[in-house]
Backbone as JSON Lines, residues from 0, in Angstrom:
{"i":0,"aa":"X","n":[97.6,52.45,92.88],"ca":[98.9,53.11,92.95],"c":[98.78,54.47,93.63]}
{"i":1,"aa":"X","n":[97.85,55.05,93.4],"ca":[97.64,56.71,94.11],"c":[97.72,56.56,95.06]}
{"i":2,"aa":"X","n":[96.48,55.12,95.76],"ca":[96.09,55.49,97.07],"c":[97.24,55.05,98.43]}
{"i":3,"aa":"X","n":[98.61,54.31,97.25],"ca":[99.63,53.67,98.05],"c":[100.75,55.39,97.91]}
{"i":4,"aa":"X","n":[100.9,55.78,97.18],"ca":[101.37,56.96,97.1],"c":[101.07,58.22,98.2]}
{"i":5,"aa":"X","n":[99.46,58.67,97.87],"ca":[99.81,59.92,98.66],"c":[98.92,58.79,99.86]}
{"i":6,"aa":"X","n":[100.05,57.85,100.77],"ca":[99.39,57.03,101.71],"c":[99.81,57.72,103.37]}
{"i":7,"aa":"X","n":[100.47,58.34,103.39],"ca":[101.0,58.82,104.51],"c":[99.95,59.07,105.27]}
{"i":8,"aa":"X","n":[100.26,57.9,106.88],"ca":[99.42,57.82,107.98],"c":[99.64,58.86,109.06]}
{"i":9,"aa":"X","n":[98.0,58.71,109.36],"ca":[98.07,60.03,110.86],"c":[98.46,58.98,111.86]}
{"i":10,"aa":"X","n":[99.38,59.07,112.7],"ca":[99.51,58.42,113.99],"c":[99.6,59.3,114.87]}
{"i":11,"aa":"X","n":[100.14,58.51,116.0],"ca":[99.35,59.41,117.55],"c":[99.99,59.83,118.93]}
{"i":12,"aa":"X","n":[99.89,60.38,119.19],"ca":[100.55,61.19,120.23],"c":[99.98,60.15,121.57]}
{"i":13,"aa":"X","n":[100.93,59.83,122.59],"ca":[101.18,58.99,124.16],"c":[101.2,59.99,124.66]}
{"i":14,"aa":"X","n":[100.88,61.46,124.28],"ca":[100.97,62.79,125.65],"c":[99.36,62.99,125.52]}
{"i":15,"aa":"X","n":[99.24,64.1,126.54],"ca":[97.98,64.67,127.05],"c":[97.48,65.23,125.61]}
{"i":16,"aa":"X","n":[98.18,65.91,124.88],"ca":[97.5,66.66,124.24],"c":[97.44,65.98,122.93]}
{"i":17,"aa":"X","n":[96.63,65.41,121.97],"ca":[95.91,65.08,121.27],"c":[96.76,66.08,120.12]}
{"i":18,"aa":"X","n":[97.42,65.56,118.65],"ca":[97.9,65.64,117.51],"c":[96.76,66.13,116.4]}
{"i":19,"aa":"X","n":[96.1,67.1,116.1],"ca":[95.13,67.35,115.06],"c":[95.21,68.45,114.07]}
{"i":20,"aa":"X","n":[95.65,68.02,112.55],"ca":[95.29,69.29,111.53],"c":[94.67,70.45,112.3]}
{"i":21,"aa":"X","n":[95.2,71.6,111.25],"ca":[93.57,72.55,111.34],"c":[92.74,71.82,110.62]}
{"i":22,"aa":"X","n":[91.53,72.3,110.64],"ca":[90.15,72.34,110.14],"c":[90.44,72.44,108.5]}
{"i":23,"aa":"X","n":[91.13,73.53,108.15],"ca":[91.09,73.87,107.03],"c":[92.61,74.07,106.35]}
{"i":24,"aa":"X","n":[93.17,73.72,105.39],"ca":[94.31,73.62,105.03],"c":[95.12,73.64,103.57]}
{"i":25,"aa":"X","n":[95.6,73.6,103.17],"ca":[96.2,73.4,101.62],"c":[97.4,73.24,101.76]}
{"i":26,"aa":"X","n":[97.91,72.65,100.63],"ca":[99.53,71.98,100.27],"c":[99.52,71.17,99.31]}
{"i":27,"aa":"X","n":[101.39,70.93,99.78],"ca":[102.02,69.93,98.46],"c":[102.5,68.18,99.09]}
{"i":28,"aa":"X","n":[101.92,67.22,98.48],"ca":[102.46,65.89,98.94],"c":[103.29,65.42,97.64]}
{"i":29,"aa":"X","n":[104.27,65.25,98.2],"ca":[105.14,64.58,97.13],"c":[106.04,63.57,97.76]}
{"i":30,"aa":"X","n":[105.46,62.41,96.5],"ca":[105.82,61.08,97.22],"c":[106.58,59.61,96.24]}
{"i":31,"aa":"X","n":[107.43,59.22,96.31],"ca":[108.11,58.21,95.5],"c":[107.86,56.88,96.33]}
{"i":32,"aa":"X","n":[107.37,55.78,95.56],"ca":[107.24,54.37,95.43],"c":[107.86,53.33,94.89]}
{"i":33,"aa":"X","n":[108.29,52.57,95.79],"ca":[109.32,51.58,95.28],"c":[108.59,49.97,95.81]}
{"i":34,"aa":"X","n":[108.51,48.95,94.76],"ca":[108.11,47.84,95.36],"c":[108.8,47.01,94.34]}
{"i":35,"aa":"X","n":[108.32,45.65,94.89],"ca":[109.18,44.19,94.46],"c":[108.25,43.39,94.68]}
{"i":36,"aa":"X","n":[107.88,42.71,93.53],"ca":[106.78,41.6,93.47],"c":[107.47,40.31,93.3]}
{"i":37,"aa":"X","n":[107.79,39.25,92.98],"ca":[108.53,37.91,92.62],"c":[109.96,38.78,91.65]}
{"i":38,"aa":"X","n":[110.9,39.09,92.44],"ca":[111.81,39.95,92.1],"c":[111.45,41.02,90.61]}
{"i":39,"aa":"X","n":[110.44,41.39,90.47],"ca":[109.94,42.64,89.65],"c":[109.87,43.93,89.91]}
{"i":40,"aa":"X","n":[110.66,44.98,90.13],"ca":[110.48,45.92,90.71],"c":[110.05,47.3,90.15]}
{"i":41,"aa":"X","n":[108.78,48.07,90.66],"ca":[108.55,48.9,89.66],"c":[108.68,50.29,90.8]}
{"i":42,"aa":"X","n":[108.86,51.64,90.23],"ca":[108.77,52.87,90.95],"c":[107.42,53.4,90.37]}
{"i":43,"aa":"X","n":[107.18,55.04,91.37],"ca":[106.07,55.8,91.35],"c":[106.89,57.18,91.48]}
{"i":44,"aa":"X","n":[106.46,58.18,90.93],"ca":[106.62,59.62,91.42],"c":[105.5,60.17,91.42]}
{"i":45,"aa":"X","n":[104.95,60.58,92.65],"ca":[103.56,61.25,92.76],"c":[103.91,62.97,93.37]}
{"i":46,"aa":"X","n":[102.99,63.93,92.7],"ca":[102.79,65.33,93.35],"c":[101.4,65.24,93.57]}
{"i":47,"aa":"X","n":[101.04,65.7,94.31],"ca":[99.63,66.03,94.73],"c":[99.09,67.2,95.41]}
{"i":48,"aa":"X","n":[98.86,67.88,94.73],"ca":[98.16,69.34,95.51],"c":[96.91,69.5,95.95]}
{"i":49,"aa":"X","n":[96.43,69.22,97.41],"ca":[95.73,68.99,98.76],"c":[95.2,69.9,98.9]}
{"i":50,"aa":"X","n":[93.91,69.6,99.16],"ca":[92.57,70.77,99.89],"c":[91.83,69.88,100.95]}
{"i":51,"aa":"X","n":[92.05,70.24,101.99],"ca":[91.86,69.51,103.24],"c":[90.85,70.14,103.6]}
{"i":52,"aa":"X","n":[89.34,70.18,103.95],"ca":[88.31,71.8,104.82],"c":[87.23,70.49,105.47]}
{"i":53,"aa":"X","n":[87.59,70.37,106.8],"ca":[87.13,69.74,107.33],"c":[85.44,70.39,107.93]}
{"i":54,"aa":"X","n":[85.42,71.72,108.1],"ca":[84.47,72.2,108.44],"c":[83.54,72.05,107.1]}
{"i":55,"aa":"X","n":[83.71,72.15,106.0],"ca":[82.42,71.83,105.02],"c":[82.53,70.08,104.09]}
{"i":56,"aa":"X","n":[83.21,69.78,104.72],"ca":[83.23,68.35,104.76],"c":[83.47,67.86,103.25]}
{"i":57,"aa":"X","n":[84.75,68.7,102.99],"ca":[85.39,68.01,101.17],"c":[86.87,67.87,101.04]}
{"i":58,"aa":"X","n":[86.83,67.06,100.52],"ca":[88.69,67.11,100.02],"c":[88.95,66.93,98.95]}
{"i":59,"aa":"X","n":[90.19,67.32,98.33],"ca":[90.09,67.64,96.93],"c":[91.96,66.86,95.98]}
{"i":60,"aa":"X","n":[92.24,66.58,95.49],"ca":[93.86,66.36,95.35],"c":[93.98,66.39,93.83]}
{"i":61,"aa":"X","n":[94.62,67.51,93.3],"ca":[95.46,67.43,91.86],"c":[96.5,66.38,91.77]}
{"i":62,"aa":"X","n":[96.59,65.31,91.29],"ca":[97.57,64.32,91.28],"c":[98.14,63.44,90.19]}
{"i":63,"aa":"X","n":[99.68,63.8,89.87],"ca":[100.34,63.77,88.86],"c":[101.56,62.63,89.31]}
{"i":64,"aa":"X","n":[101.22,61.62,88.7],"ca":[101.78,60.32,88.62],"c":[102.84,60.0,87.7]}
{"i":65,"aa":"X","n":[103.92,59.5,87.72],"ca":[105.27,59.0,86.67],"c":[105.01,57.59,86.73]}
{"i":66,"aa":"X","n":[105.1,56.78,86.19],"ca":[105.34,55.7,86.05],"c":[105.89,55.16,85.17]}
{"i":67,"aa":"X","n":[107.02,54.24,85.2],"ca":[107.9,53.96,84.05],"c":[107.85,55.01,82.79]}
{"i":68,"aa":"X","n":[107.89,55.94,83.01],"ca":[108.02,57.16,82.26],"c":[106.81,57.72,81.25]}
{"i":69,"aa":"X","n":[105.56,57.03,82.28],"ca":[103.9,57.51,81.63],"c":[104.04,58.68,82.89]}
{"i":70,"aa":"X","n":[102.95,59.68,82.14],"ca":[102.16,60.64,82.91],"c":[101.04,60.22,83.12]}
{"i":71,"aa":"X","n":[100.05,60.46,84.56],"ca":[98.84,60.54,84.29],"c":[98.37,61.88,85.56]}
{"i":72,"aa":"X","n":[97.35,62.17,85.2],"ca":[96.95,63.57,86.08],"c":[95.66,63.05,86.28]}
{"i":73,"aa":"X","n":[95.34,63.38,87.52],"ca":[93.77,63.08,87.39],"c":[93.26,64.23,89.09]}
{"i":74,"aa":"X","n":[91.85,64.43,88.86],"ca":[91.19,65.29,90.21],"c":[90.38,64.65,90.58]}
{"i":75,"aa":"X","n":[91.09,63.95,92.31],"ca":[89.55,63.67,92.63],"c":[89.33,64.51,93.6]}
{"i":76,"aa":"X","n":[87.79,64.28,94.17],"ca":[86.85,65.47,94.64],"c":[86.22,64.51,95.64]}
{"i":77,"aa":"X","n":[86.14,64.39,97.13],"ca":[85.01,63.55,97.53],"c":[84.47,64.85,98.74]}
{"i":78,"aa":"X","n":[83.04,64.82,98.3],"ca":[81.93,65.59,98.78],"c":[81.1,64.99,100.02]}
{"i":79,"aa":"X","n":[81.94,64.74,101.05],"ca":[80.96,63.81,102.12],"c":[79.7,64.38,102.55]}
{"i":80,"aa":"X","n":[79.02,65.92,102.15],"ca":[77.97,65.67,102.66],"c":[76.68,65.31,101.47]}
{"i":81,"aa":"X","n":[77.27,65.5,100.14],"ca":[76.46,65.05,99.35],"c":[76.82,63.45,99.0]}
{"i":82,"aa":"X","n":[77.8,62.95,99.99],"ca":[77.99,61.05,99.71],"c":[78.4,61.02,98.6]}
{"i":83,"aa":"X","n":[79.07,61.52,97.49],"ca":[79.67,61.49,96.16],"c":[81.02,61.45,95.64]}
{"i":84,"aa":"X","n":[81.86,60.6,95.06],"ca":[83.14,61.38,94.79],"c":[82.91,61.13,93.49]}
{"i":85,"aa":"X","n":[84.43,62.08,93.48],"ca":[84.03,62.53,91.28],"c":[86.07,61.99,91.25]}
{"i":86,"aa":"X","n":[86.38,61.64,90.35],"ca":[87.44,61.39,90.05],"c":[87.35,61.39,88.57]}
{"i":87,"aa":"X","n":[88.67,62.98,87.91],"ca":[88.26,63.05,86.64],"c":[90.0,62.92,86.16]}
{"i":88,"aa":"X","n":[89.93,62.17,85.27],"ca":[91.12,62.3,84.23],"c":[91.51,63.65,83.82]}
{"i":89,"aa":"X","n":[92.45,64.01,83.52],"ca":[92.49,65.1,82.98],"c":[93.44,65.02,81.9]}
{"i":90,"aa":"X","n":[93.78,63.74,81.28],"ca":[94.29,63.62,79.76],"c":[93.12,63.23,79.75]}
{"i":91,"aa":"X","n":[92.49,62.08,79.94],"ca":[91.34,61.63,78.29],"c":[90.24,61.97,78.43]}
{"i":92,"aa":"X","n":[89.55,63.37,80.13],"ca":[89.08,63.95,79.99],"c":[87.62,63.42,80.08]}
{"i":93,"aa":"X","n":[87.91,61.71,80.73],"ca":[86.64,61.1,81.29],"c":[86.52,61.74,82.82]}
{"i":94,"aa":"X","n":[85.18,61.42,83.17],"ca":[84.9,61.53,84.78],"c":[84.41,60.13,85.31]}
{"i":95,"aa":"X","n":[84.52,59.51,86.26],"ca":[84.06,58.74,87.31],"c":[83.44,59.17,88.19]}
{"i":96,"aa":"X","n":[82.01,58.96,88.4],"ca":[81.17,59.53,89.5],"c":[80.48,58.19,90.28]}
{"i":97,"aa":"X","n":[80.57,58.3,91.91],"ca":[80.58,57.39,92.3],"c":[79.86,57.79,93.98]}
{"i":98,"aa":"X","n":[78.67,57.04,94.14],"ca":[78.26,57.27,95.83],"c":[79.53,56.8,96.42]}
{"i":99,"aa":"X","n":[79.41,58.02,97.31],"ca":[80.56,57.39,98.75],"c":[80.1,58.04,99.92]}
{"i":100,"aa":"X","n":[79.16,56.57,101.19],"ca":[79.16,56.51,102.16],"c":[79.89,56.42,103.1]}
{"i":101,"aa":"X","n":[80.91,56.9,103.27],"ca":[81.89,57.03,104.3],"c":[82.02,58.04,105.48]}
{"i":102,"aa":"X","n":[82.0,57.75,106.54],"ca":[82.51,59.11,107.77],"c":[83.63,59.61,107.46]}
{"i":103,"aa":"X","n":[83.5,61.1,107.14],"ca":[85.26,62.17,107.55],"c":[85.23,61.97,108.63]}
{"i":104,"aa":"X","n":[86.49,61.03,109.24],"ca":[87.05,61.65,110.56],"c":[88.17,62.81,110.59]}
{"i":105,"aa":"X","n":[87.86,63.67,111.85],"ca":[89.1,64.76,111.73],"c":[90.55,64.12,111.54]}
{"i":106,"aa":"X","n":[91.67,64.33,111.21],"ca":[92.67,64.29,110.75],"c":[93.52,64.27,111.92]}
{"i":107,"aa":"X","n":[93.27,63.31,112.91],"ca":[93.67,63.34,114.17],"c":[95.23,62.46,114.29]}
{"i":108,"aa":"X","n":[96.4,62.29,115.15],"ca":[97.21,61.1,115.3],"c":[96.15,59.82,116.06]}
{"i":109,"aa":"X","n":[95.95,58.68,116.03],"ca":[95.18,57.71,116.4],"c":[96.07,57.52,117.73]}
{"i":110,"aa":"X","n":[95.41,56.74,118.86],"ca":[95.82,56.21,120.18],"c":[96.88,55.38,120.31]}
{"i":111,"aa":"X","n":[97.0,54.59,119.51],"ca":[97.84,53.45,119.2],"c":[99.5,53.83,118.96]}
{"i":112,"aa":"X","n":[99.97,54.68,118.14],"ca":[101.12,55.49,118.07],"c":[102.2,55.43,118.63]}
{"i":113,"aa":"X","n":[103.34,55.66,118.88],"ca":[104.45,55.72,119.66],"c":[104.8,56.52,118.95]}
{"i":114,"aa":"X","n":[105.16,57.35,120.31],"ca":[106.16,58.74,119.96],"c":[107.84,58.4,120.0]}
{"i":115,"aa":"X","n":[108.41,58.58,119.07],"ca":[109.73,58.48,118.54],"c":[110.39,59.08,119.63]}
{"i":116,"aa":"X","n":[110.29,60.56,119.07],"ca":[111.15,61.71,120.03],"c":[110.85,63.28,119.46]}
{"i":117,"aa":"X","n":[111.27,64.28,119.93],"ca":[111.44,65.47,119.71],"c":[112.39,66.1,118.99]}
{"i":118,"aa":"X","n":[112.31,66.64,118.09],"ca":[113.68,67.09,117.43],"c":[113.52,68.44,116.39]}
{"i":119,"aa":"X","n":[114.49,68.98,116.02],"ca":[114.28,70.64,115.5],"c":[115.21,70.17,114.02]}
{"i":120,"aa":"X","n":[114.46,70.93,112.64],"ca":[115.26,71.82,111.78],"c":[115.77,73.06,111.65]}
{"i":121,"aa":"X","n":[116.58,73.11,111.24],"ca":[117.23,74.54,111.51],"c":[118.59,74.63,112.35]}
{"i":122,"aa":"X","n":[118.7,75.63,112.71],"ca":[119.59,76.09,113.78],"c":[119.74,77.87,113.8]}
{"i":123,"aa":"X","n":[120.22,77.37,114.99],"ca":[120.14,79.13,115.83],"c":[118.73,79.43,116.23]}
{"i":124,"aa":"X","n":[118.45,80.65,115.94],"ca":[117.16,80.8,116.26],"c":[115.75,80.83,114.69]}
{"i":125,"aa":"X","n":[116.75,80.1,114.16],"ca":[115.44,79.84,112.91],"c":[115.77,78.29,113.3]}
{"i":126,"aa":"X","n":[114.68,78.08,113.84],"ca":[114.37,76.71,114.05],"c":[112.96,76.09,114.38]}
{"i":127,"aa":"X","n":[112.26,74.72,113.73],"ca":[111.44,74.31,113.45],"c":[111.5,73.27,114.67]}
{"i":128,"aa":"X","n":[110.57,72.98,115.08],"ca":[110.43,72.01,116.61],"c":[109.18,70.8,115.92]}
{"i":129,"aa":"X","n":[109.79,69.16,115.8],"ca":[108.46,68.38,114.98],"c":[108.82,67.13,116.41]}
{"i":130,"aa":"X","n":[107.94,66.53,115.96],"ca":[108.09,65.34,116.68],"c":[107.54,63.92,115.78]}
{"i":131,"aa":"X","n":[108.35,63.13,115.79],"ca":[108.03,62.03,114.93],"c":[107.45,60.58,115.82]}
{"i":132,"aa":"X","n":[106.58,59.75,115.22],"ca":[106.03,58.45,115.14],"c":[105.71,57.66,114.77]}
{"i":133,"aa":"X","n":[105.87,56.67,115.07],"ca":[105.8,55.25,114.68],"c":[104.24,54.69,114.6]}
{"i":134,"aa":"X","n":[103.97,53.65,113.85],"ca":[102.53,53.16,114.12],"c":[102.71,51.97,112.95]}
{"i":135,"aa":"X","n":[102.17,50.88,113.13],"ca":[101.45,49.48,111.96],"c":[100.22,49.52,111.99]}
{"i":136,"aa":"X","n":[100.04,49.46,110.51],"ca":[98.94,49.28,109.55],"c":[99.15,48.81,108.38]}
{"i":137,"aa":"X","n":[98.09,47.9,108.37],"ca":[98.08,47.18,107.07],"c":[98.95,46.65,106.62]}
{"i":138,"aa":"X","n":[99.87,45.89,107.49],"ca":[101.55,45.29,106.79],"c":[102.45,46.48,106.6]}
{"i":139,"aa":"X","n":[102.47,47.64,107.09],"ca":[103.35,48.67,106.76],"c":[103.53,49.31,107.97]}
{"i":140,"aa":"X","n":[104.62,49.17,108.27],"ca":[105.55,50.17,109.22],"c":[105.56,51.8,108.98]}
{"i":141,"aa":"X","n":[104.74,52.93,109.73],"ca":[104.95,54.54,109.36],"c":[105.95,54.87,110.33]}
{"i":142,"aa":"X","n":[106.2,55.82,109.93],"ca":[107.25,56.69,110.43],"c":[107.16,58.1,110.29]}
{"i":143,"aa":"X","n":[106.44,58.9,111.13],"ca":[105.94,59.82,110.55],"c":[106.34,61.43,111.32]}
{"i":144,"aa":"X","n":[106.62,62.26,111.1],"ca":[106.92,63.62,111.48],"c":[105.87,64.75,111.52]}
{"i":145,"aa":"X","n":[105.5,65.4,112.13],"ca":[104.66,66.89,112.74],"c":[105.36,67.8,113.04]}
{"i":146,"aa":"X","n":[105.25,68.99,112.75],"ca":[105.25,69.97,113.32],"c":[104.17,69.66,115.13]}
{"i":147,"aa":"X","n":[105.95,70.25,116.02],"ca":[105.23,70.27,117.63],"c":[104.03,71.4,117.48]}
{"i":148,"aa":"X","n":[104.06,72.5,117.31],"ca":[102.95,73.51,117.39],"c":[102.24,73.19,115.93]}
{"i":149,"aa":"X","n":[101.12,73.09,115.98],"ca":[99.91,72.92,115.04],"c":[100.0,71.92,114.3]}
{"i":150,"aa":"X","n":[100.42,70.45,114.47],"ca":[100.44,69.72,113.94],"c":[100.45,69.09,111.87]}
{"i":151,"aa":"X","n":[101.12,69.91,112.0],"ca":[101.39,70.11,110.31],"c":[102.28,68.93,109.89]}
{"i":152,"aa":"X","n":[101.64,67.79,109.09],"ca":[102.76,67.12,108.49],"c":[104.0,67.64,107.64]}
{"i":153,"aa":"X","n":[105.13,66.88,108.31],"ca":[106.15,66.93,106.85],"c":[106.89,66.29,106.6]}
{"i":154,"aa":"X","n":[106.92,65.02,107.37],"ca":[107.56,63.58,106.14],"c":[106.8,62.11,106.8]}
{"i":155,"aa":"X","n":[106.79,61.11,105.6],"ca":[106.59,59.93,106.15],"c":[107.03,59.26,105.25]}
{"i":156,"aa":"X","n":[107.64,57.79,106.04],"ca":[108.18,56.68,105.37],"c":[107.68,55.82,105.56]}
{"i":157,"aa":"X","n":[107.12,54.54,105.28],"ca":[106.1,53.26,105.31],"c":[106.83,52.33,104.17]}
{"i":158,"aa":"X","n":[107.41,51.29,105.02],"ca":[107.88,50.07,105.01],"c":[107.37,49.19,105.19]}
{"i":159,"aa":"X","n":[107.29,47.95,104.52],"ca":[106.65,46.82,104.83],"c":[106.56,45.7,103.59]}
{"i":160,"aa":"X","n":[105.66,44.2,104.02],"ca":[105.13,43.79,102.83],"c":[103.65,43.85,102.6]}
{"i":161,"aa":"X","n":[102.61,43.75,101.27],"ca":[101.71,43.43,101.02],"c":[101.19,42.28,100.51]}
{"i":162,"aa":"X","n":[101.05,41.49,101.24],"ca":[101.16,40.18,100.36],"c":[102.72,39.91,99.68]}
{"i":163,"aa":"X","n":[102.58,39.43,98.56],"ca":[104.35,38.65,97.84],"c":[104.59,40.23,97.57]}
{"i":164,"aa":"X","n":[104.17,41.83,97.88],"ca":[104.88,42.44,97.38],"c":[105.79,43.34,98.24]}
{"i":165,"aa":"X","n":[107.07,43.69,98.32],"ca":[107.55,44.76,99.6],"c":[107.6,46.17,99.14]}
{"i":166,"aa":"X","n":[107.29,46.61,99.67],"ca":[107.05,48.01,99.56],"c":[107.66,48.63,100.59]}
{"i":167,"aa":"X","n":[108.33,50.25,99.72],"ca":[108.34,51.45,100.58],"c":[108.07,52.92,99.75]}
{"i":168,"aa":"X","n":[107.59,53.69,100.72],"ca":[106.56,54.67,100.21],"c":[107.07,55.97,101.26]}
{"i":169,"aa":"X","n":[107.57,56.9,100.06],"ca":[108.49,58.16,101.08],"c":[107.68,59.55,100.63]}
{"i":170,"aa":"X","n":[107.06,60.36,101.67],"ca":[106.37,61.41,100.89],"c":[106.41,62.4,101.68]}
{"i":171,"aa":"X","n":[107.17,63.61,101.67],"ca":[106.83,64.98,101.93],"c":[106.08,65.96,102.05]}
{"i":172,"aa":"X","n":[105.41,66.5,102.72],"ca":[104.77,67.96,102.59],"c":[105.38,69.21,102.66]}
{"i":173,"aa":"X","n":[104.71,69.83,101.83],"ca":[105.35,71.3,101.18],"c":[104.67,72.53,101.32]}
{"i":174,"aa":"X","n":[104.42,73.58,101.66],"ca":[104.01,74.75,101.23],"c":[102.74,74.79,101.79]}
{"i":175,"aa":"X","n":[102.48,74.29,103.1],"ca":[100.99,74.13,103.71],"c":[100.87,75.25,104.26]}
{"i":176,"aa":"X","n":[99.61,76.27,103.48],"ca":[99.06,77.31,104.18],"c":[97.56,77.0,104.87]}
{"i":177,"aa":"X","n":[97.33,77.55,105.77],"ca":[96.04,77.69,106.02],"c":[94.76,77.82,105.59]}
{"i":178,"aa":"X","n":[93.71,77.46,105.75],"ca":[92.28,77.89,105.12],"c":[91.95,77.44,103.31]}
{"i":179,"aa":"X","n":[90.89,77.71,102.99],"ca":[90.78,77.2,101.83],"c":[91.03,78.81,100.92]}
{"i":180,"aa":"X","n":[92.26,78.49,99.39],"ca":[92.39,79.86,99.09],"c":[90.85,80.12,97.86]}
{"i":181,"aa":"X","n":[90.6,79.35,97.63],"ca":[89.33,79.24,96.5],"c":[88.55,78.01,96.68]}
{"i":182,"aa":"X","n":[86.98,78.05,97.18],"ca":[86.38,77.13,97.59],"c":[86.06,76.4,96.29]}
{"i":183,"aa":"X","n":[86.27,76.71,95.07],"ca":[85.86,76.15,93.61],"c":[86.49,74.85,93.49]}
{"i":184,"aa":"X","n":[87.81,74.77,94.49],"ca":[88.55,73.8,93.95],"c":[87.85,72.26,94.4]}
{"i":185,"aa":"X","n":[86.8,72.45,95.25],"ca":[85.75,71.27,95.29],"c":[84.78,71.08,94.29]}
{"i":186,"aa":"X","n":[84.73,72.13,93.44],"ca":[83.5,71.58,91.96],"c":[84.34,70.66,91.33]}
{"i":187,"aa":"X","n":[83.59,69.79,90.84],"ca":[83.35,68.78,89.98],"c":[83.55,69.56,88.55]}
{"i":188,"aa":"X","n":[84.76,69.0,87.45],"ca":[84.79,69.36,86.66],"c":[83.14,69.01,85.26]}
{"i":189,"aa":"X","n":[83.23,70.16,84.74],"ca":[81.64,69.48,83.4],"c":[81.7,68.48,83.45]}
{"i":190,"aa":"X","n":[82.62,67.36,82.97],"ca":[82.73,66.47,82.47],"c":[81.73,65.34,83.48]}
{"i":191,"aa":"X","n":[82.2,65.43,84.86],"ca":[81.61,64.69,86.1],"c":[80.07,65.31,86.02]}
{"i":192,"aa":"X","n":[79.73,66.36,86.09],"ca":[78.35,66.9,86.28],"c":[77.83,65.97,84.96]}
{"i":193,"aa":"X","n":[77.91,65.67,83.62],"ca":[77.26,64.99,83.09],"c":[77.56,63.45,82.65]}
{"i":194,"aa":"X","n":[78.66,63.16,83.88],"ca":[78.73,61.38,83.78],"c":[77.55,60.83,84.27]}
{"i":195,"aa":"X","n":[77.69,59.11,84.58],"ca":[76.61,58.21,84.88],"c":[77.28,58.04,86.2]}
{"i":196,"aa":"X","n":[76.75,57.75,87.42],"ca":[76.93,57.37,88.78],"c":[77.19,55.8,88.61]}
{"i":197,"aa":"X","n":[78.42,55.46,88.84],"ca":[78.65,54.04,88.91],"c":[79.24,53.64,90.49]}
{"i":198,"aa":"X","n":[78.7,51.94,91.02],"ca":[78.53,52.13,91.96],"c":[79.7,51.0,91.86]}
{"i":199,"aa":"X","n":[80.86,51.05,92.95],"ca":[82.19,50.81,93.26],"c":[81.85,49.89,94.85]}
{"i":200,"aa":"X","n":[83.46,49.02,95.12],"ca":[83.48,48.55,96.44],"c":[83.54,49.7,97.2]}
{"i":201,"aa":"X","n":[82.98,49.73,98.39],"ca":[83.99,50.77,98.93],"c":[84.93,50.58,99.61]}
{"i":202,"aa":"X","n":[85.87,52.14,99.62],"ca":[86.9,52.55,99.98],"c":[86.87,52.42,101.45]}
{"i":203,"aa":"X","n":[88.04,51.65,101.56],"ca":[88.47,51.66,103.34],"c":[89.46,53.78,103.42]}
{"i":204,"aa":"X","n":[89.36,53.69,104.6],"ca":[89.87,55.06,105.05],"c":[91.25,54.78,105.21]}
{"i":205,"aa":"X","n":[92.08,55.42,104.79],"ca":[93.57,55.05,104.93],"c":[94.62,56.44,104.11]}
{"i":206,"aa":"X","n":[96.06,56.14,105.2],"ca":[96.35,57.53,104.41],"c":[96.62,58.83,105.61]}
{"i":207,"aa":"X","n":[97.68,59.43,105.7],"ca":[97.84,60.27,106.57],"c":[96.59,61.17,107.5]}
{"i":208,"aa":"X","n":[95.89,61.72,106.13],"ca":[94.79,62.41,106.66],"c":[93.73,61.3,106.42]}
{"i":209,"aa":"X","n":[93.28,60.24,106.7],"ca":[92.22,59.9,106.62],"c":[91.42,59.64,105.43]}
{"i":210,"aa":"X","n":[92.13,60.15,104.39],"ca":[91.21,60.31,103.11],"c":[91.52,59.01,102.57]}
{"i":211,"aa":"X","n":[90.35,59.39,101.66],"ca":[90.27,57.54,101.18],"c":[90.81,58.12,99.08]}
{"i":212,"aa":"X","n":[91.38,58.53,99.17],"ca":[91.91,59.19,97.7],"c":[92.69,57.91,97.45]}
């Protein structure tokens, strides 16, 4: 459910100049889920507060889930140069520690992409200049928006089916400043420093930025 939540894809720019995050980044993803299995339909409300630092190779997401009117919170942490992610509960206050061999790729739009069009929020002279695109993956239609100067996400919609289920998945970005404001927010809570390393399928890469969260 998370990883269909904060799923918002990087797609890609048909101009010269190449669509890429900064390096280093922070923000808010907030994202609602709606699907239909053999006419069963369940929702999601996800927040997720993002640490993107591509130069020391970690990402980090506080992420607070609704579901039929459960909470759950949980931090995960994946450390690509020590190959590790930590994913800790933060009600029951277990950790999951887990090798992960995976490449960070930069947080690029991919080749494949179609550019929508150009278009501004605002008006007058407070105005925001994004450009939105299209792209398929994985049975899901994106639809996705940038900021034209520095490529900053701030909406995506992904439509589609998964198998017998249809899905759509709507998620915003919020409050993205620059740089990392406290590098701590990549430690591993106690709890992870003294779990057992259990070893998992792995994670395909998927997801606006690339992350496999």
């Amino acid at each position: 459910m998370l990883k269909l939540v904060v799923s918002a894809l990087f797609v890609a720019l048909t101009v010269a100049d190449q669509c890429c995050t900064p390096d280093q980044w922070e923000g808010v993803a907030s994202g609602t889920l709606g699907s239909v299995t053999n006419g069963k339909s369940i929702s999601a409300q996800t927040t997720a507060l993002l640490s993107y630092d591509f130069t020391d190779m970690k990402v980090a997401a506080d992420i607070t889930t609704i579901v039929a009117g459960m909470t759950s919170r949980n931090k995960t942490i994946i450390d690509y140069n020590k190959k590790m992610s930590y994913n800790y509960n933060e009600v029951t206050g277990d950790c999951t520690v887990s090798p992960f061999d995976q490449p960070f790729k930069k947080a690029c739009v991919p080749d494949d992409a179609k550019q929508l069009g150009i278009f501004y929020y605002g008006a007058g002279d407070n105005m925001l200049n994004a450009t939105s695109y299209m792209l398929n993956r994985n049975d899901l239609t994106y639809y996705v928006s940038f900021t034209t100067a520095g490529c900053i996400p701030i909406t995506e919609v992904a439509v589609g089916n998964m198998g017998p289920t249809a899905t759509m998945i709507a998620t915003g970005f919020e409050n993205i400043t620059p740089g990392i404001k406290n590098s701590s927010v990549f430690d591993p809570p106690p709890a992870c420093q003294q779990a057992k390393v259990q070893h998992f399928q792995k994670s395909e890469r998927r997801g606006l930025l690339g992350l496999h969260l």
